[in-house]
C-alpha positions in Angstrom: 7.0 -6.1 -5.7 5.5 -3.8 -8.8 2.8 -2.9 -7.5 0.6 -1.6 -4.2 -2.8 -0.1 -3.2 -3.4 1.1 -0.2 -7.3 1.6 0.5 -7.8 4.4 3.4 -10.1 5.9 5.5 -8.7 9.1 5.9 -6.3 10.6 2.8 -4.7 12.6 5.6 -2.8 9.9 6.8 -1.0 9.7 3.7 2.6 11.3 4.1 2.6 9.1 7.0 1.5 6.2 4.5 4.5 7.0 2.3 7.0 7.5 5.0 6.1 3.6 5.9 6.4 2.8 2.4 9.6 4.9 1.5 11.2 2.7 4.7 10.0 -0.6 3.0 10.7 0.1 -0.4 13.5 2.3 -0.4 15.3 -0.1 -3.3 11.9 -0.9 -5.1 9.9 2.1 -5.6 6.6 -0.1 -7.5 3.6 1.7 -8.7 1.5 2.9 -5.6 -1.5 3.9 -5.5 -3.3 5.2 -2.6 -7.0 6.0 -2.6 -9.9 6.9 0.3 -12.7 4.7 0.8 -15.9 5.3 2.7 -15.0 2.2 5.0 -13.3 -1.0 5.5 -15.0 -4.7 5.7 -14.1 -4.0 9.9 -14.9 -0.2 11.2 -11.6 -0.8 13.1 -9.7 -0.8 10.5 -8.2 2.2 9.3 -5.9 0.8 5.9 -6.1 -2.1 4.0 -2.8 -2.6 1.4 -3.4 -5.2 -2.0 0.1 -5.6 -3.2 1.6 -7.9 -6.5 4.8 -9.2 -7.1 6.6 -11.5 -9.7 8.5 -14.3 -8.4 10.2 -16.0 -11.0 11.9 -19.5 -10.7 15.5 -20.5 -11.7 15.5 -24.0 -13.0 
């Protein structure tokens, strides 16, 4: 993993955002951004995450 995005609806969610993150990628650390958005493709959602890795194959 090198990088997320995490697309909110409400930036005050976001210590409990990086408390998730800190749990998941405690040995990574990638690039995060996290930024508010008026609204989500479904109103019931309240985060979406876009996240990129490089997986690289031994031959």
């Amino acid at each position: 993993m090198i990088r997320i995005r995490f697309f909110v609806t409400d930036i005050t969610s976001w210590e409990a955002i990086g408390e998730i993150h800190a749990e998941l990628f405690a040995d990574v650390w990638p690039t995060t951004t996290i930024a508010e958005v008026s609204a989500l493709v479904d109103p019931a959602l309240l985060v979406e995450v876009e996240a990129d890795a490089i997986v690289t194959v031994d031959r």
